[in-house]
Backbone as a ProteinNet text record, in pm:
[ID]
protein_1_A
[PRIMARY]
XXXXXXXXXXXXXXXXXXXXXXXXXXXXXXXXXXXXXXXXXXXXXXXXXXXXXXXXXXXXXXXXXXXXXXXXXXXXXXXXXXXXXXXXXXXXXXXXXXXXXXXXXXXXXXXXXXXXXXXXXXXXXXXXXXXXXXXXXXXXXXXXXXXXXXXXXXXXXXXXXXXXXXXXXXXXXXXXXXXXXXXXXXXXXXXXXXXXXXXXXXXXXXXXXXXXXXXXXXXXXXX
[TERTIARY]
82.9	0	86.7	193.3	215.4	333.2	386	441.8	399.7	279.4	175.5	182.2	117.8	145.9	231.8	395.6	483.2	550.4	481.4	490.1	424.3	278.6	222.9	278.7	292	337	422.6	539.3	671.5	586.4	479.3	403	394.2	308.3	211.7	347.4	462.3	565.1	599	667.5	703.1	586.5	473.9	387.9	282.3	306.8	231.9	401.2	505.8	611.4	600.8	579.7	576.7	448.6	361	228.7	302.8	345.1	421.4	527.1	629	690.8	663.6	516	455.1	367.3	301.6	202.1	315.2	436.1	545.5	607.2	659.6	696.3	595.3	436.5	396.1	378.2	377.6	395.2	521.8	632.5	791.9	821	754.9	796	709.5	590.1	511.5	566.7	607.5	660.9	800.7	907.8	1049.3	1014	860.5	814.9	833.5	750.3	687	878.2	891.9	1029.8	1137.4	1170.2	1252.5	1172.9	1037.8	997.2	962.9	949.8	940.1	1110.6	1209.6	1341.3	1366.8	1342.2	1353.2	1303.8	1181	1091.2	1121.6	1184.2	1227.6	1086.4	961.1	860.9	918	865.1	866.4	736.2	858.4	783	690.4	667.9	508.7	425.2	451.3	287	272.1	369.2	310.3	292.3	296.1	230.1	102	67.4	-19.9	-139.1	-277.8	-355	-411	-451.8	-438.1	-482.7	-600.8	-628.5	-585.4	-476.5	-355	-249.5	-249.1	-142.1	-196.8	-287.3	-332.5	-416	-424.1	-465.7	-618.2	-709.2	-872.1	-937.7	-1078.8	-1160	-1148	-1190.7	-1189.2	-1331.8	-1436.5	-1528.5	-1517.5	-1393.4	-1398.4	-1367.6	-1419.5	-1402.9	-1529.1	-1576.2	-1615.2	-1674.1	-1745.4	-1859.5	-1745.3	-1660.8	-1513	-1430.1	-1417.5	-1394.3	-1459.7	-1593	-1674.9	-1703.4	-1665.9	-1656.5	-1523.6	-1474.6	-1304.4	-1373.5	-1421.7	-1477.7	-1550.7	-1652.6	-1738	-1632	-1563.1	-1506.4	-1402.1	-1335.8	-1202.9	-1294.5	-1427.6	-1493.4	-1515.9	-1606.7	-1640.4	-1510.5	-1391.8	-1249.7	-1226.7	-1236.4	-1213.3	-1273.2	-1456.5	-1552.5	-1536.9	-1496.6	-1483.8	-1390.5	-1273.1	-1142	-1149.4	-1208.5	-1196.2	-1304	-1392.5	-1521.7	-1468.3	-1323.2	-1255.7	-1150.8	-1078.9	-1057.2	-1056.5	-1203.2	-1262.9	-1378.4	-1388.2	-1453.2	-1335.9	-1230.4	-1100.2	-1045.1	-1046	-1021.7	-1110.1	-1247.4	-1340	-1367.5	-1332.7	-1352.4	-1458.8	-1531.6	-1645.6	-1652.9	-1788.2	-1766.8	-1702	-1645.6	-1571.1	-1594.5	-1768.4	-1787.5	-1815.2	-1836.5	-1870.9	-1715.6	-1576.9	-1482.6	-1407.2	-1418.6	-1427.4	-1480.3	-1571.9	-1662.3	-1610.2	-1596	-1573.5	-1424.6	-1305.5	-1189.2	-1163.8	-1259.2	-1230.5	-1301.6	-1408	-1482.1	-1408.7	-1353.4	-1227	-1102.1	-1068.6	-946.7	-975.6	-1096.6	-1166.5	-1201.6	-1232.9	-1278.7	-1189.2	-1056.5	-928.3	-902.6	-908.8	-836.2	-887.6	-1016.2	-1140.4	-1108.8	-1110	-1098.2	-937	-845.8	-720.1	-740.6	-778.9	-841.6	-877.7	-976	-1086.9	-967.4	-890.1	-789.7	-680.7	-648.7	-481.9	-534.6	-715	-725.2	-625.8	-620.6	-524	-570.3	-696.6	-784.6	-802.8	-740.6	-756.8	-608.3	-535.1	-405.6	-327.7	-323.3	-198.9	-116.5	-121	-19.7	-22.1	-61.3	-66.1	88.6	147.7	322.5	412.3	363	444.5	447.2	279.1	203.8	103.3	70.4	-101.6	-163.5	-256.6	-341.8	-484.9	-563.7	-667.3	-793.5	-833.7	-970.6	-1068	-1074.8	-1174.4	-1107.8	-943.7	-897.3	-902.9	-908.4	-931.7	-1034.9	-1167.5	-1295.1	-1344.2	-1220.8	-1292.9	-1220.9	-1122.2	-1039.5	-1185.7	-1199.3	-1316.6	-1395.6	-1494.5	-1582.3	-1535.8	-1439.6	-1407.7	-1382.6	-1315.7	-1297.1	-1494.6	-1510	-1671.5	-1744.4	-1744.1	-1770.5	-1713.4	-1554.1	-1517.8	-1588.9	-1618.4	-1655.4	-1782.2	-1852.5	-2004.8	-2015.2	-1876.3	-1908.8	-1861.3	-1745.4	-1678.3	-1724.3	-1815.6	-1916.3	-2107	-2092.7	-2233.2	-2367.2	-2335.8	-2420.9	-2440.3	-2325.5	-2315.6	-2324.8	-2359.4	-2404.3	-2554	-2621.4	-2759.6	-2824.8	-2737.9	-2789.8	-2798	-2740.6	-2699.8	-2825.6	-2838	-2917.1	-2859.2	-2863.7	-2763.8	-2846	-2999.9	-3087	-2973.6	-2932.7	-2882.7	-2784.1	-2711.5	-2550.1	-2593	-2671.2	-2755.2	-2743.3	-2824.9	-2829.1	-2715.2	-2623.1	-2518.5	-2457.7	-2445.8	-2360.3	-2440.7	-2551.6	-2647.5	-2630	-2583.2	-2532	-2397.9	-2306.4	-2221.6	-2184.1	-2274.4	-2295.9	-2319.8	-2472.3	-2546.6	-2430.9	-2338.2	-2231.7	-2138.4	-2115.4	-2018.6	-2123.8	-2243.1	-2350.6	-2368.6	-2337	-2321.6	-2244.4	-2086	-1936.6	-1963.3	-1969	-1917.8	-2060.1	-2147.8	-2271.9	-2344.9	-2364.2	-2450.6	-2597.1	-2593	-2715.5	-2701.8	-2780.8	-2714.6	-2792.2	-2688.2	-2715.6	-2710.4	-2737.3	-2686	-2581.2	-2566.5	-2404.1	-2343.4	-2421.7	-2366.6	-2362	-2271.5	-2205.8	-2184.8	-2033.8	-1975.3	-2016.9	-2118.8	-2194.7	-2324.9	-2379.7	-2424.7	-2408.1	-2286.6	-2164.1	-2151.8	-2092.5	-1987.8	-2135.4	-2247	-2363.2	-2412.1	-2371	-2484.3	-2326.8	-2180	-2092.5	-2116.9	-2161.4	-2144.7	-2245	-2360.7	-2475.8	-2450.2	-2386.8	-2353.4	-2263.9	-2134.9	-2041.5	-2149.9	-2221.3	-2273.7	-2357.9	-2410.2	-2465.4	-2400.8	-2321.1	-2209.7	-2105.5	-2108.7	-2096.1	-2197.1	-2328.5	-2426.4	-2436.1	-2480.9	-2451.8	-2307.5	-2243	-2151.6	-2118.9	-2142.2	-2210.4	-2295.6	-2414	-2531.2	-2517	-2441	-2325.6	-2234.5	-2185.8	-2043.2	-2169.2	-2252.8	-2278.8	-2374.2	-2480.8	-2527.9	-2426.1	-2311.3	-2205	-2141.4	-2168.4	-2087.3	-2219.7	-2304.5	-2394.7	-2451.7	-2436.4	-2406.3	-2325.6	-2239.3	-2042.9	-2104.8	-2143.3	-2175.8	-2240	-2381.6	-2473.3	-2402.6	-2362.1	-2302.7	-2191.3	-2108.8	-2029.1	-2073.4	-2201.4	-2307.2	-2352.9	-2386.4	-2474.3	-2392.2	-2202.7	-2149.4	-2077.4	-2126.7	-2086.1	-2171.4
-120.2	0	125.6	137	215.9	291.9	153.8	187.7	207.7	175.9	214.5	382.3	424.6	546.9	671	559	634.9	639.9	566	553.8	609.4	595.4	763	887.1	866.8	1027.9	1133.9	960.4	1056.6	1055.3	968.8	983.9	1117.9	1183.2	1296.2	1411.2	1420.2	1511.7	1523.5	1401.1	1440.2	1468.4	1452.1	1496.1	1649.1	1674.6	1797.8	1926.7	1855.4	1975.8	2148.1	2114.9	2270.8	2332.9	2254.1	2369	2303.8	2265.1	2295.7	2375.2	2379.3	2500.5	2670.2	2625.8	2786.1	2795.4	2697.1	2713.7	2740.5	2710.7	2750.2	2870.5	2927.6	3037.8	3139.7	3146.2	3278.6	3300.9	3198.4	3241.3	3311.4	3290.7	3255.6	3415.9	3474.9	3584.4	3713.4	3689.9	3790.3	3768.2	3696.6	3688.6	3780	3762.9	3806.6	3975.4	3998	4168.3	4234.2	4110.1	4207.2	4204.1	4148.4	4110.4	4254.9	4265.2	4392	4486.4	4514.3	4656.9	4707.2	4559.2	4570.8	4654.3	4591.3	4643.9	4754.9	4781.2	4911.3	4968.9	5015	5133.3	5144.1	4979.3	4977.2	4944.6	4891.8	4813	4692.6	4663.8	4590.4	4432.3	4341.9	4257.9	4144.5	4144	4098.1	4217.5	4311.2	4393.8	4396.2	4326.7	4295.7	4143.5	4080.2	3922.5	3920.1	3960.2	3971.9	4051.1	3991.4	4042	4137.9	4238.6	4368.8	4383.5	4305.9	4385	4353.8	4232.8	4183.6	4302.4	4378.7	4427.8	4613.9	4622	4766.4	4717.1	4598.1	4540	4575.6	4568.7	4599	4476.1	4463.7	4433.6	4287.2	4158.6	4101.6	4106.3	4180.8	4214.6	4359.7	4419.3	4519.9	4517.2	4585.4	4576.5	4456.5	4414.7	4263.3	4289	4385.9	4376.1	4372.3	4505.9	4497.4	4369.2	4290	4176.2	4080.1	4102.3	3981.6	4042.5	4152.3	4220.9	4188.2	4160.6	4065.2	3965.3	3850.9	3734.5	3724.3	3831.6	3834.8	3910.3	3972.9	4005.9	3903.4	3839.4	3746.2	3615.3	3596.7	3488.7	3564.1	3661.7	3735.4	3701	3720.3	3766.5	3597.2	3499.6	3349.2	3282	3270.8	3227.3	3327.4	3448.3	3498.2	3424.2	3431	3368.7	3261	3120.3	2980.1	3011	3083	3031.1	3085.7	3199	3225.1	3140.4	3066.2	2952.6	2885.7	2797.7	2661.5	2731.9	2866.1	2874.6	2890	2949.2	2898.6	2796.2	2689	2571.2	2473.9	2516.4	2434	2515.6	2630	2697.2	2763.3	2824.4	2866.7	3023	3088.8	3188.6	3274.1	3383.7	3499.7	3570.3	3652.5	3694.2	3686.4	3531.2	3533.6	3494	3453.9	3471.7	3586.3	3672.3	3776.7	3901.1	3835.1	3921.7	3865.7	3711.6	3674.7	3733.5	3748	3758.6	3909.1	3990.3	4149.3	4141.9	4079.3	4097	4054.9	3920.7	3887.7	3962.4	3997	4153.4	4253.6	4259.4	4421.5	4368.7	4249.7	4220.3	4217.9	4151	4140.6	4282.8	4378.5	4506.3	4614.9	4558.2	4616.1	4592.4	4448.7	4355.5	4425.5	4398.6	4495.1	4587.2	4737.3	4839.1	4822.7	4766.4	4740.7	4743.4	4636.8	4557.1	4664.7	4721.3	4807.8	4989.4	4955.4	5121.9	5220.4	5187.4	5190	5364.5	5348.9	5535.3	5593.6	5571.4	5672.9	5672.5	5559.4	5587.5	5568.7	5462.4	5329.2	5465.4	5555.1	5611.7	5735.6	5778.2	5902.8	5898.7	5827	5828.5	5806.9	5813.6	5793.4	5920.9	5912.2	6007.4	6069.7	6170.6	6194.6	6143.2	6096.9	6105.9	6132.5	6195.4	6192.7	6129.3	6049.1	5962.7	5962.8	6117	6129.9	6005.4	6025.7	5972.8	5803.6	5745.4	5639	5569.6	5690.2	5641	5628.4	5737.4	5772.2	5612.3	5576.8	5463.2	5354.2	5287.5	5221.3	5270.8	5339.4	5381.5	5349.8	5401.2	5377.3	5187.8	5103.2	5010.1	4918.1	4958.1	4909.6	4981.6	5048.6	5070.4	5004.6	5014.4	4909.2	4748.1	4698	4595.1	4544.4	4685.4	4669.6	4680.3	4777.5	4775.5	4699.1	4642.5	4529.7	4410.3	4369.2	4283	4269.6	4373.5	4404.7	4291	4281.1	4126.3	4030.5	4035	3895.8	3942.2	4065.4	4119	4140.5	4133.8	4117.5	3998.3	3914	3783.3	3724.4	3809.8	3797.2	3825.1	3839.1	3888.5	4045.4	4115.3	4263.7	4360.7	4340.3	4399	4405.3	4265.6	4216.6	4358.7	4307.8	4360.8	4525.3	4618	4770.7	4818.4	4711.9	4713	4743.6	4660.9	4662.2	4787.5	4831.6	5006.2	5073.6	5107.6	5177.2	5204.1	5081.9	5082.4	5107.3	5072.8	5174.7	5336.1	5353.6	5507.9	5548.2	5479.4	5546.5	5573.4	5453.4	5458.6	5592.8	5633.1	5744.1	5892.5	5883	5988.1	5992.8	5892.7	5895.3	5932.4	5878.2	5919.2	6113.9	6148.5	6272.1	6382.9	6289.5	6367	6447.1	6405.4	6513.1	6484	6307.4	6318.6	6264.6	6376.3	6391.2	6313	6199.5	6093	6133.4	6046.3	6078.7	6034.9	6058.5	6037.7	5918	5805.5	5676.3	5637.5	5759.2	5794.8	5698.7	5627.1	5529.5	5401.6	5360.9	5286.3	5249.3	5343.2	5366.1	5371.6	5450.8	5436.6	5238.4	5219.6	5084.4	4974.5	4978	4918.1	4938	5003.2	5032.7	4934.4	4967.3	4901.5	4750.5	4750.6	4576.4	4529.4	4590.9	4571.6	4517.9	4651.7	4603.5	4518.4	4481.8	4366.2	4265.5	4215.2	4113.3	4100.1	4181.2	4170.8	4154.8	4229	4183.8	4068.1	3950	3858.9	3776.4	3752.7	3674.1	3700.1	3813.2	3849.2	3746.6	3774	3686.6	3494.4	3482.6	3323.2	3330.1	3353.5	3314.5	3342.9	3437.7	3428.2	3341.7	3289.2	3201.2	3042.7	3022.7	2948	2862	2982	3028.7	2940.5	3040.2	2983.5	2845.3	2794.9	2684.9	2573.2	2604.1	2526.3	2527.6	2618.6	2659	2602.3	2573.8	2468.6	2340.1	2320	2195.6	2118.5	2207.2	2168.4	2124.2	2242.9	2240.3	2109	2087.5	1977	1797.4	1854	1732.2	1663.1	1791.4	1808.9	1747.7	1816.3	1739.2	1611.6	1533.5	1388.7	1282.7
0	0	0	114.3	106.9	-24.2	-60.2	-176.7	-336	-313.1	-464.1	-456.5	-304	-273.2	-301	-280.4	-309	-448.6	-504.6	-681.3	-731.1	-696.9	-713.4	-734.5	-589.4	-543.1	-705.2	-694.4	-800	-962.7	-1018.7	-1121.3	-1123.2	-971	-1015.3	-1016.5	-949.4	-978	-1036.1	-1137.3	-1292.8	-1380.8	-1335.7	-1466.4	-1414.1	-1312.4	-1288.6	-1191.2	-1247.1	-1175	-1171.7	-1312	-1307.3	-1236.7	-1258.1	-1161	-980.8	-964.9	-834.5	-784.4	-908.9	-906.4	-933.3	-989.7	-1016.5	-877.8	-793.8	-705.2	-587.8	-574.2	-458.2	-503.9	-592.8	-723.3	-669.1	-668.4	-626.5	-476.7	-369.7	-259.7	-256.5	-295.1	-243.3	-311.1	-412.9	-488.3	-427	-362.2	-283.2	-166.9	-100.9	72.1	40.2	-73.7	-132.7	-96.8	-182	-204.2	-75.1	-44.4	129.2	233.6	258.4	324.9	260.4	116.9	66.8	108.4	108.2	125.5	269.3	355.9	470.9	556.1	508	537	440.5	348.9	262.8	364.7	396.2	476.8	623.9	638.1	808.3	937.3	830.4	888.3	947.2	1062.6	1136.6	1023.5	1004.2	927.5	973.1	1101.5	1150.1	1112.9	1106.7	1101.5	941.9	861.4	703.5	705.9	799	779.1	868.5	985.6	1055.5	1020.5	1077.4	1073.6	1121.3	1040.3	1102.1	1184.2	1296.6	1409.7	1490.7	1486	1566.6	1593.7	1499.4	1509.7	1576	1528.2	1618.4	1712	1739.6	1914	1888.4	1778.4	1738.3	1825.5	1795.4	1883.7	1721.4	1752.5	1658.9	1548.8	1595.4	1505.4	1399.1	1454.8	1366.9	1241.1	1157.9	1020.5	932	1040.7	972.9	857.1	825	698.5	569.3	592.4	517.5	456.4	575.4	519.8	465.4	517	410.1	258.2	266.4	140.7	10.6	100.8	23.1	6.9	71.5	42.1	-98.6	-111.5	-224.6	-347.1	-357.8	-427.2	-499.6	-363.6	-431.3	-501.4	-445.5	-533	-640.3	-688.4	-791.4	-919.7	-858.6	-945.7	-965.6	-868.2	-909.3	-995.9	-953.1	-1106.8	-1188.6	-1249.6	-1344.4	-1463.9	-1365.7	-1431	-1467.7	-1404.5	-1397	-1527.9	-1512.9	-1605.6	-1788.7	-1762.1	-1884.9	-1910.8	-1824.7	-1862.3	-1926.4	-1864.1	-1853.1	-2062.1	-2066.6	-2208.8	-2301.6	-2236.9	-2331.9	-2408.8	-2308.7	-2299.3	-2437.8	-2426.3	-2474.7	-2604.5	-2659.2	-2742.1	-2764.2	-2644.1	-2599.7	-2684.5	-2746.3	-2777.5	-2712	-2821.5	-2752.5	-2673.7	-2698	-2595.3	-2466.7	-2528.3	-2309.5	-2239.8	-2325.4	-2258	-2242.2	-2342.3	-2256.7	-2213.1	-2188.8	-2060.3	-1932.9	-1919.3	-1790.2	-1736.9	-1849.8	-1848.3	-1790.1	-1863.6	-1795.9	-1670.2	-1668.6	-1536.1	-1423.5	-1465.8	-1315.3	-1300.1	-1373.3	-1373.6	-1271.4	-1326.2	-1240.5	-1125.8	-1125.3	-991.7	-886.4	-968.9	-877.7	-811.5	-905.4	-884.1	-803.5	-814.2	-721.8	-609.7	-596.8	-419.4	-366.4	-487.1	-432.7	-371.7	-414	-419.6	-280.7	-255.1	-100.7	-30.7	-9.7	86.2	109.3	15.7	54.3	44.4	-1.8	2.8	-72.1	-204.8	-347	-364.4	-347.9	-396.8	-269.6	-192.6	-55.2	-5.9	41.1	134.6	60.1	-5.4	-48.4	-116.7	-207.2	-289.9	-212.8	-105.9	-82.3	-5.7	59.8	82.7	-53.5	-136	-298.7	-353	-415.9	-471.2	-501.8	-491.8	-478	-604.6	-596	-723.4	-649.9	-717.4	-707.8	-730	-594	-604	-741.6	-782.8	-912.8	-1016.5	-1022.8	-1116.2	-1132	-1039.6	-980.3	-1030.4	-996.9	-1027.9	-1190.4	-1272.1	-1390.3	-1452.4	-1397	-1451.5	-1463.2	-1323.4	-1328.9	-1418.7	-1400.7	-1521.3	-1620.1	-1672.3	-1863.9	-1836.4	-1725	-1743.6	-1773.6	-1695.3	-1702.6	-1822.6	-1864.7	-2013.8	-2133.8	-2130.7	-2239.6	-2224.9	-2119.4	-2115.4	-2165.2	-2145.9	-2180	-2300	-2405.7	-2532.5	-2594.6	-2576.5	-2605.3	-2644.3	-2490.3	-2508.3	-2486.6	-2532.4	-2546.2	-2587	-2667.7	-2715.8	-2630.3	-2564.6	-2478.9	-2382.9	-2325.5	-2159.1	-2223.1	-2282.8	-2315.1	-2268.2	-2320.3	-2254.6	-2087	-2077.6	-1871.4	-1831.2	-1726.2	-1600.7	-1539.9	-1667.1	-1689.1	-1568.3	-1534.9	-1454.6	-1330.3	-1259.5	-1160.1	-1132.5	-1268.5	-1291.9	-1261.6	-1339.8	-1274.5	-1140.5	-1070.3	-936.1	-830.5	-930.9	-801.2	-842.2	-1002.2	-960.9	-908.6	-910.1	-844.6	-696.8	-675.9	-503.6	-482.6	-574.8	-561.9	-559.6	-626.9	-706.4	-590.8	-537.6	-375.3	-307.2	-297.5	-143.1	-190	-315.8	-359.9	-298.2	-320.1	-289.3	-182.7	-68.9	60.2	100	29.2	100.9	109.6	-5.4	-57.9	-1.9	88.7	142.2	58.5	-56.2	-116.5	-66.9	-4.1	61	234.5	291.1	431.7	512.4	545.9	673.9	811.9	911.7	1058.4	1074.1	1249.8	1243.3	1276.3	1193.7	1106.8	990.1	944.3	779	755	827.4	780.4	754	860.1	824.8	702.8	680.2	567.6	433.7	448	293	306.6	368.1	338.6	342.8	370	343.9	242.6	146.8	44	-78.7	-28.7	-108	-77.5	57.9	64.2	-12	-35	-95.1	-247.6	-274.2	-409.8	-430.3	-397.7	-407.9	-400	-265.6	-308.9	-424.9	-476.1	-604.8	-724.6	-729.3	-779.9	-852.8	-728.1	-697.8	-754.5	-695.2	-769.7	-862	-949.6	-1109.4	-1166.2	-1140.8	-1191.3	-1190.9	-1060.8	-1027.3	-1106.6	-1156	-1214.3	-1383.6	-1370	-1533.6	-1564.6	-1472	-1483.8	-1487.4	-1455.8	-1428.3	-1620.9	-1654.3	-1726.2	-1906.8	-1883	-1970.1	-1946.3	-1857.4	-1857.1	-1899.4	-1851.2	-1863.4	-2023.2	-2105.8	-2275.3	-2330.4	-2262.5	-2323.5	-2314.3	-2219	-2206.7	-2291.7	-2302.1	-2382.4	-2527.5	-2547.2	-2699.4	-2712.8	-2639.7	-2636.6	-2661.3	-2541.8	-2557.2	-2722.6	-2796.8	-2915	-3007.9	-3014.5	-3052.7	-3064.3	-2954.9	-2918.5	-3012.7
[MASK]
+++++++++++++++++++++++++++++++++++++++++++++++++++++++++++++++++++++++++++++++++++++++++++++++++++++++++++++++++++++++++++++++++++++++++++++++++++++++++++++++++++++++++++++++++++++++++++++++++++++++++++++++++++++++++++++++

């Protein structure tokens, strides 16, 4: 037994090495980042491996909605990708690969964005840029996508997809107070974003899902 095991084992190494050397390759090259820039700046390099409310001593519920907001996002950016893939792979029309392909990009860059606060802090010790600029980026990115693939965002559940900028838009009309809340701003803003991420999210599950279940078919038809 145990040596079928270990004959195994060396099968699956010589025939899957390299996705082991690429799946050890991107830990080993982001830990390399953080470690140089941690001693470049003279950060103390637990407070870039640790979790942040470990490290400013927070209450362990703080932030929570925030983080379940990464959750829906880093899924959003995963079935996007797998589902451009997996229509890659099978020779699935264009547009729905890429729609899924920009959509998990943005999604990534979005969830980035959330996590390191890219349009508020992250460059303001570098360089200023301005939030507008940030936002107009998004915008034109979510427009090329829609024109790009237009045809094939017709076919979605595009209503869904509405909804959730809408709630983004709200949370921007909240941040910037043009419509005046009480004094649980913050809460209000980051509810109307969580709102939309999760929508977000299901729009895309129910897209990713939608297409695969189209490959299939078609694959079927040709058997």
């Amino acid at each position: 037994m145990i040596k079928e095991i270990f004959s195994t084992a060396l099968i699956r190494i010589k025939t899957n090495y390299v996705v082991y050397l690429i799946s050890f390759s991107i830990p080993l090259i982001i830990l390399f980042i953080t470690y140089k820039v941690g001693r470049m700046l003279g950060i103390d390099l637990g407070d870039l491996t640790r979790d942040p409310n470990t490290v400013l001593k927070g209450h362990t519920y703080t932030g929570m909605i925030s983080n379940a907001g990464i959750f829906f996002w880093s899924a959003s950016a995963t079935i996007c990708l797998f589902t451009a893939a997996f229509l890659y792979r099978l020779k699935g029309p264009r547009g729905q690969f890429l729609l899924m392909l920009f959509a998990g990009l943005l999604s990534f860059v979005l969830g980035f964005d959330d996590v390191f606060q890219m349009h508020e802090k992250m460059f303001s010790n570098i360089r200023y840029v301005p939030e507008q600029l940030f936002f107009l980026a998004y915008f034109i990115c979510i427009a090329f996508i829609v024109i790009v693939c237009f045809k094939t965002f017709l076919q979605t559940d595009f209503v869904l997809w509405s909804l959730a900028l809408f709630m983004f838009a709200f949370s921007l009309v909240v941040d910037r107070e043009i419509i005046k809340v009480d004094s649980d701003h913050a809460f209000w803003e980051d509810s109307c974003k969580f709102v939309g991420i999760v929508l977000w999210s299901v729009y895309y599950l129910r897209t990713a899902m939608l297409f695969i279940v189209q490959q299939i078919q078609q694959v079927r038809k040709k058997e």
